[in-house]
C-alpha positions as CSV (number, residue, x, y, z in Angstrom):
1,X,-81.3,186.1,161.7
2,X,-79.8,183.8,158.9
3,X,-80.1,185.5,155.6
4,X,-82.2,183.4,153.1
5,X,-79.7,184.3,150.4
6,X,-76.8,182.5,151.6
7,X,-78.8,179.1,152.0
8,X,-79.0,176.4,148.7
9,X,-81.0,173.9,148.6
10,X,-79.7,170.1,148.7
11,X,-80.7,166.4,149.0
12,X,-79.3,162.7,150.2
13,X,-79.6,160.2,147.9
14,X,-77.7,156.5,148.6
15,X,-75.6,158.1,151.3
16,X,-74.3,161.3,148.8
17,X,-75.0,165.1,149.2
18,X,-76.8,166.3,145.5
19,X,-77.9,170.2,144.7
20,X,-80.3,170.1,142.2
21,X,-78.5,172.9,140.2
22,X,-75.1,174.6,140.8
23,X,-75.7,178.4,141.9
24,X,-72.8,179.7,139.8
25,X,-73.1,178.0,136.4
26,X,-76.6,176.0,136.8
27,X,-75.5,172.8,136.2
28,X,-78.1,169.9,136.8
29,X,-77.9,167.1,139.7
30,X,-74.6,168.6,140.9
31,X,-72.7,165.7,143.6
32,X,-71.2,167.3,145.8
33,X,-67.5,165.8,147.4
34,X,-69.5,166.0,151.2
35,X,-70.6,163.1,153.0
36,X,-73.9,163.4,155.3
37,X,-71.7,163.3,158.3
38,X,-69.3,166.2,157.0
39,X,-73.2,167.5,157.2
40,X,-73.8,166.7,161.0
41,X,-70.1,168.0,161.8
42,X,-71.5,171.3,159.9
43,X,-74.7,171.5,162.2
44,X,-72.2,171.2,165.1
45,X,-69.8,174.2,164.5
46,X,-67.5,173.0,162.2
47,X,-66.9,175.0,158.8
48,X,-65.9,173.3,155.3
49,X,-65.0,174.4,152.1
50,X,-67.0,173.0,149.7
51,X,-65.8,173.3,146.2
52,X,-68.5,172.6,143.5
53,X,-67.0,169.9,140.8
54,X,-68.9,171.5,137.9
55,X,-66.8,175.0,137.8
56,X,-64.9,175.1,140.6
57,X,-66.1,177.8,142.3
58,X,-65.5,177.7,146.2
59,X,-67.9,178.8,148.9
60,X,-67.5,178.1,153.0
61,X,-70.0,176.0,154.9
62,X,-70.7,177.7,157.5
63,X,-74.0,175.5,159.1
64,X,-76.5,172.8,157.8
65,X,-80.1,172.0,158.2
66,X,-82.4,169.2,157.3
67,X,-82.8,171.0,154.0
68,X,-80.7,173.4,153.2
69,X,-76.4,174.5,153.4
70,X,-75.8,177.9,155.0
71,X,-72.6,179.3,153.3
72,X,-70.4,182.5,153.5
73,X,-71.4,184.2,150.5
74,X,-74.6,185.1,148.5
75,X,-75.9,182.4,146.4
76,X,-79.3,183.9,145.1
């Protein structure tokens, strides 16, 4: 079973990956450097280390829904 806590929320607008807020300082409208297809390669098995631009904190990928990023480490 995925655990919920590990999964953040994010959105596609004009062909870039947003999070609303960043999980680690709460930054607003967050952009994150991921492309939608980094997404689909995600869904497919590949991992990527996504580091958030707002305060640098790193997490691993590790799959990808419509909805939301499945990461490595708690989030929530």
């Amino acid at each position: 079973m995925i655990p919920f806590s590990n999964a953040w929320p994010y959105d596609i607008l004009s062909g870039d990956v947003y999070v609303q807020n960043c999980p680690f300082c709460g930054c607003d409208n967050v952009l994150l450097p991921m492309k939608p297809k980094e997404l689909i390669s995600v869904r497919e098995g590949k991992k990527k280390l996504l580091i958030f631009p707002c305060c640098h904190n790193r997490v691993t990928v590790l799959d990808s829904d419509a909805d939301y990023i499945l990461t490595d480490q708690k989030l929530r």
